[in-house]
C-alpha positions as CSV (number, residue, x, y, z in Angstrom):
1,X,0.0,0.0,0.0
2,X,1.4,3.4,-0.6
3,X,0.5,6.9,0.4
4,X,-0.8,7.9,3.2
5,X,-2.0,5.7,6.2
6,X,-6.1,6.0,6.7
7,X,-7.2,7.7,9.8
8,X,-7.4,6.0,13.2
9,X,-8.7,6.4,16.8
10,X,-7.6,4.3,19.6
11,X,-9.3,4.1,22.8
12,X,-8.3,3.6,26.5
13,X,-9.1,4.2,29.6
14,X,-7.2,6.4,32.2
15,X,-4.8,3.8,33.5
16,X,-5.4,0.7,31.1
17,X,-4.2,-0.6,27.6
18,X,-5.5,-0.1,24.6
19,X,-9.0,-2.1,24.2
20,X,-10.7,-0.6,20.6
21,X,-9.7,0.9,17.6
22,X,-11.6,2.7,15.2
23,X,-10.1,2.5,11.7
24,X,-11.2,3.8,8.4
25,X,-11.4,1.4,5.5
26,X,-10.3,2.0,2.3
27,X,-13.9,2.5,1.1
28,X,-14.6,5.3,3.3
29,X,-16.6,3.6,6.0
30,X,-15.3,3.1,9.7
31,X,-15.1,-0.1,11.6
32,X,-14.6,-0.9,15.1
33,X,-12.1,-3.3,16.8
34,X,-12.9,-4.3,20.2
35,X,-9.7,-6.1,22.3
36,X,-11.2,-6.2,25.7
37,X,-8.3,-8.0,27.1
38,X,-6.1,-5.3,25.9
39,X,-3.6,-5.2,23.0
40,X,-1.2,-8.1,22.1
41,X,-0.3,-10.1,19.7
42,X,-2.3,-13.2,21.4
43,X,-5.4,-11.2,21.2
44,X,-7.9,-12.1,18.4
45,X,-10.0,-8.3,17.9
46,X,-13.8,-8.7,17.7
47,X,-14.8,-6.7,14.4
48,X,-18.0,-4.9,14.0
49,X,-20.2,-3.6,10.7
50,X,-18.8,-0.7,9.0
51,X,-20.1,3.0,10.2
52,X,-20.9,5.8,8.0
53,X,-19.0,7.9,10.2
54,X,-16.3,8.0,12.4
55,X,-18.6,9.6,15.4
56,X,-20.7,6.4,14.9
57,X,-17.8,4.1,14.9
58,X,-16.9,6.0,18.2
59,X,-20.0,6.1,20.1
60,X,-20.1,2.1,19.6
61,X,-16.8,1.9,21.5
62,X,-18.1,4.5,24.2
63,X,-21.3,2.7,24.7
64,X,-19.1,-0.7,24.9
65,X,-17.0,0.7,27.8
66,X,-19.9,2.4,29.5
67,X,-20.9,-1.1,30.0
68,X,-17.5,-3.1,30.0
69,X,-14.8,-0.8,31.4
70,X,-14.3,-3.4,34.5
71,X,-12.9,-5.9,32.4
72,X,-10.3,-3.6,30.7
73,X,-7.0,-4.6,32.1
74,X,-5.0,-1.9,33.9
75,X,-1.5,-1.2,31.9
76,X,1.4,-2.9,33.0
77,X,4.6,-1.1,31.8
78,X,7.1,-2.8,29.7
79,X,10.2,-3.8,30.7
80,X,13.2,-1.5,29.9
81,X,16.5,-2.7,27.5
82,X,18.4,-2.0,30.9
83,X,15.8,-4.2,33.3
84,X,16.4,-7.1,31.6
């Protein structure tokens, strides 16, 4: 792919890892990516339909941690070159 990347939101809460993305598709349209366990390579996202807009996209992940925020993991920081 070349040019520039597409436009992107993440979403976290204060204190935790990263547990959505909103992404815009190549189309135009938004989707959502929901990683309530928080982000990792081990984590398989949960996609939702595309969104019109990017506000819509958003609200969905809003509305998802209005609900959810309890079982967003708190961050845990990663190790330095030196600590290891």
């Amino acid at each position: 792919m070349s040019g520039q990347p597409l436009d992107h939101w993440l979403a976290t809460l204060p204190g935790s890892v990263c547990f959505a993305s909103v992404n815009m598709r190549i189309d135009g349209t938004w989707k959502v990516n929901l990683m309530p366990k928080g982000d990792g390579l081990n984590v398989i996202p949960i996609y939702s339909q595309p969104y019109r807009t990017r506000e819509k996209a958003m609200a969905h992940v809003e509305r998802w941690a209005h609900y959810h925020w309890r079982k967003v993991p708190p961050a845990v920081p990663k190790p330095r070159m030196m600590d290891r």
